[in-house]
FIDREN-477817 format. One record per residue (C-alpha): residue in three letters; z, y, x. Coordinates in steps of 0.5 Angstrom, whole numbers, padded with zeros to 4 digits, always signed. Layout:
N
ALAZYX ...
//
This chain:
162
UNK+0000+0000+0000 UNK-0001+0007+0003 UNK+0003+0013+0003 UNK+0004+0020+0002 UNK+0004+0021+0010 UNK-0003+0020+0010 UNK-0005+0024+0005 UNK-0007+0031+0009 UNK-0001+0036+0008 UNK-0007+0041+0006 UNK-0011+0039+0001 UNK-0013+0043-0004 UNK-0010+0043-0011 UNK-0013+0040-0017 UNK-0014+0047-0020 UNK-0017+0050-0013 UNK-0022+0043-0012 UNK-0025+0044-0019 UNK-0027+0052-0016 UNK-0030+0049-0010 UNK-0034+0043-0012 UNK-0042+0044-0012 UNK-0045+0049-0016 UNK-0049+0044-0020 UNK-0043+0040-0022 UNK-0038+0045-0023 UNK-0039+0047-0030 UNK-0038+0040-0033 UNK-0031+0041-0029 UNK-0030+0048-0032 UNK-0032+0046-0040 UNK-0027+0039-0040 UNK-0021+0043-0036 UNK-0023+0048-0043 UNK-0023+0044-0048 UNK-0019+0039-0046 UNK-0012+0038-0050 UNK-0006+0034-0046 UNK-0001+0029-0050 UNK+0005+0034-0051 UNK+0009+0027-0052 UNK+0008+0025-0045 UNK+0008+0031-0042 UNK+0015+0033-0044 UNK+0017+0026-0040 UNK+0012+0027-0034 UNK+0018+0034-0034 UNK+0023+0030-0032 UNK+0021+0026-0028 UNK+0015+0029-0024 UNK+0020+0032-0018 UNK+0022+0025-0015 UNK+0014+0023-0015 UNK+0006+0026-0012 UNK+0001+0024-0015 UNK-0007+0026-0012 UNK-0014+0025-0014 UNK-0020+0022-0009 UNK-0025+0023-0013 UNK-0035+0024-0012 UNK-0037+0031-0015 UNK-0042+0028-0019 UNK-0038+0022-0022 UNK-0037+0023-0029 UNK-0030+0019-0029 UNK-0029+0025-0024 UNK-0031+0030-0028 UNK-0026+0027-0034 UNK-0020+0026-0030 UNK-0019+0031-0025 UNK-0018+0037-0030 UNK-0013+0033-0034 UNK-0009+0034-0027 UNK-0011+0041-0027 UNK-0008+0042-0033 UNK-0002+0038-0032 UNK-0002+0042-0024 UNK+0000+0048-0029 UNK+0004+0045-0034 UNK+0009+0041-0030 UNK+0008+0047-0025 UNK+0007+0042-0019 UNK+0001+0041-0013 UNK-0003+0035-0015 UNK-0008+0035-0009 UNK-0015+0033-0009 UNK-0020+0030-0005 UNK-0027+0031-0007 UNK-0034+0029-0004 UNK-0033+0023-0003 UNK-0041+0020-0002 UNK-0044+0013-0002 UNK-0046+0010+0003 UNK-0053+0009+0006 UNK-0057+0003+0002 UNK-0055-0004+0005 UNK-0048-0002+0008 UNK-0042-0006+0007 UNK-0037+0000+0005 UNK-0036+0003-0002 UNK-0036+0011+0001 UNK-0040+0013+0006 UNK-0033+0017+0011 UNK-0036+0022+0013 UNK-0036+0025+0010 UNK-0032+0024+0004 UNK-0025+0025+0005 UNK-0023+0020+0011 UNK-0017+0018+0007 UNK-0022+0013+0002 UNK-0022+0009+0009 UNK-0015+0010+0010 UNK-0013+0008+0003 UNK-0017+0003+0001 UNK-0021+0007-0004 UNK-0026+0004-0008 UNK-0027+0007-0014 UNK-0028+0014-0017 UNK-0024+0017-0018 UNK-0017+0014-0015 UNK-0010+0017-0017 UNK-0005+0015-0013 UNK+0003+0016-0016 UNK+0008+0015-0010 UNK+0016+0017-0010 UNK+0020+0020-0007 UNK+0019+0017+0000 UNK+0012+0018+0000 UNK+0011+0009-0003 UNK+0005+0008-0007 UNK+0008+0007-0013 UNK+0001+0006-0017 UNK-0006+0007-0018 UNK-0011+0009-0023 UNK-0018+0007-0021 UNK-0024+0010-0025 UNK-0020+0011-0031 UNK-0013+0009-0035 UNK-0013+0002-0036 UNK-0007+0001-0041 UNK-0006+0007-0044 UNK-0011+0012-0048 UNK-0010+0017-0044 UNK-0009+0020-0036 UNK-0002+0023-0037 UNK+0000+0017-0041 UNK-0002+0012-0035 UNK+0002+0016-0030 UNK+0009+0016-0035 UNK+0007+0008-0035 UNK+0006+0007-0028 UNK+0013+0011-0026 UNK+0017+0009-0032 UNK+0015+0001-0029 UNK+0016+0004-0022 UNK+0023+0006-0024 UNK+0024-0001-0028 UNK+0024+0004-0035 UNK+0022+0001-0041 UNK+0016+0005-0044 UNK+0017+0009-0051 UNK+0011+0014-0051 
//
């Protein structure tokens, strides 16, 4: 599993990535952080549990999956009041190769933690332990802020009640 130790100290938030993603695909970034309306349930337990965890993003401009994840995180970043980091431009790579993502140039963090999907959200606790991950999109519940209440409440042994 990785840790939060090898995530780079200075990555962009998520806001912050969104204003500097390719012009081509930034707009579709903008309309979904716009329109999008976070699950208000799971964002009052992500209050009280977000400070003991980090939660970041890997994640291709032009992926759709991307495209709906990272402004959920955006929207969170604002109303938990807490960076979420994000790394973007992850390529793939030439026709025949073995790898999942051309590093560089995406972000040498794919090789790093074993990324092979876009995007990938990461949850690690307080002492920076991978808690879990969301590959492509959530897989056990309907939304993105849900998934992540799952993964900390299963982290800390807390049966789910959203």
């Amino acid at each position: 599993m990785t840790t939060l130790s090898e995530i780079r100290p200075d990555a962009p938030s998520s806001n912050e990535a969104i204003e500097i993603i390719k012009p081509a695909y930034r707009g579709g970034f903008i309309r979904q952080r716009d329109e999008y309306k976070l699950n208000s349930e799971a964002v009052e337990k992500l209050k009280g549990l977000i400070n003991d965890y980090t939660v970041v993003i890997l994640f291709a401009d032009w992926c759709g999956d991307s495209r709906r994840a990272l402004p959920v995180l955006a929207l969170l970043e604002q109303e938990l009041g807490k960076t979420i980091p994000a790394l973007g431009g992850m390529t793939k790579p030439p026709y025949g190769s073995g790898k999942h993502w051309a590093v560089p140039p995406s972000p040498p963090e794919v090789d790093i933690c074993d990324v092979t999907s876009s995007p990938t959200i990461m949850i690690f606790d307080k002492d920076g332990d991978e808690v879990g991950r969301i590959k492509t999109r959530p897989k056990m519940t309907p939304t993105i802020e849900d998934e992540i209440v799952k993964i900390i409440e299963d982290s800390r042994g807390n049966v789910r009640t959203l």
